[in-house]
N, C-alpha and C positions, 0 to 999 in steps of 0.2 A: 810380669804380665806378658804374655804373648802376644803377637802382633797378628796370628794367624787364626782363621776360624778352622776348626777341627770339623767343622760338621761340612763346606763346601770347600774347601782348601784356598778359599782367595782370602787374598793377605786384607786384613781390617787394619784400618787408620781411626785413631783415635784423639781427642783433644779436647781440650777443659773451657767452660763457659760457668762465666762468673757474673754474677747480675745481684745491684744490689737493690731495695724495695727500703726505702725511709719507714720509719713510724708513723703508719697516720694518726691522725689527731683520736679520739676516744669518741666510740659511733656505739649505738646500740646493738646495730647488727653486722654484719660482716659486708665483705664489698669483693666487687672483681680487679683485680688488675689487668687491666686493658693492654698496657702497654707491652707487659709481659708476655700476654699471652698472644701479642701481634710477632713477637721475637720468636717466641719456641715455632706459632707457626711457619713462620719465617725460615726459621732452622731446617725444620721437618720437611718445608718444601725444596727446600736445596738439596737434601739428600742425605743428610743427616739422620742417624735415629738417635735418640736418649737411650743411653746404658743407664745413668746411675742419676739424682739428684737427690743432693741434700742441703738441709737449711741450718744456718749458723749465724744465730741470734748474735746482736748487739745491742749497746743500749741507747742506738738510733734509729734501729730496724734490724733488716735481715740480709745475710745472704746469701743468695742460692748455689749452687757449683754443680754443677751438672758434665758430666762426661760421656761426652758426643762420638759417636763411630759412623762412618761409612768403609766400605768396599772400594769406593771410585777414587782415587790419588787426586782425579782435575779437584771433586768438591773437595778433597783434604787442605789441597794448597790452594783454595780460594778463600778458604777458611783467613789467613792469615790478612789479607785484602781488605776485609771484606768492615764496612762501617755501617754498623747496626742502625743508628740514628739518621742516614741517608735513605740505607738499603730497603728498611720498614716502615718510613716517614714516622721517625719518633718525635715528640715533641723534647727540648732538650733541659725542659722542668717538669717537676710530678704535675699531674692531672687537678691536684687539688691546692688550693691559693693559701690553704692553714699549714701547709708544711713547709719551711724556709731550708733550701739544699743550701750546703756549705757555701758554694761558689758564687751565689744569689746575696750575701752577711757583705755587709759593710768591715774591711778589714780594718 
């Protein structure tokens, strides 16, 4: 994979974002993810675009993988800094009280 755009010659920075989305509970119709879609904005305002995303089911949910570029080196290496659940004010449980995350389970 090339690190250089052929079409204006400035070098692209590229880098992988991983998000995972639990199974929610059995709904009759579909629903938004909020929180999600506070992050991609989040992303995209930093300076970031989406190249590529895909989803890879489990049988807890899902995961996304998405491969992020920019142009600018400062957004590449803030990329590394950079804590989503601060940065976006995430909440740091799902939105819905019927889904129990691992780390929430009495060990």
């Amino acid at each position: 994979m090339s690190s250089r755009s052929v079409r204006s010659g400035k070098r692209v920075y590229r880098t992988t974002f991983t998000f995972f989305i639990p199974a929610p509970p059995l709904r009759k119709s579909g629903y938004r993810e909020v929180e999600f879609d506070k992050i991609m904005r989040g992303i995209l305002d930093s300076g970031f675009e989406l190249e590529e995303l895909n989803t890879v089911p489990s049988t807890n949910g899902i995961f996304l993988i998405g491969v992020l570029r920019t142009t600018n080196k400062k957004v590449f290496e803030s990329d590394a800094q950079l804590d989503i659940h601060e940065r976006f004010k995430l909440s740091h449980m799902h939105s819905s009280p019927d889904i129990v995350l691992d780390e929430e389970q009495d060990v």
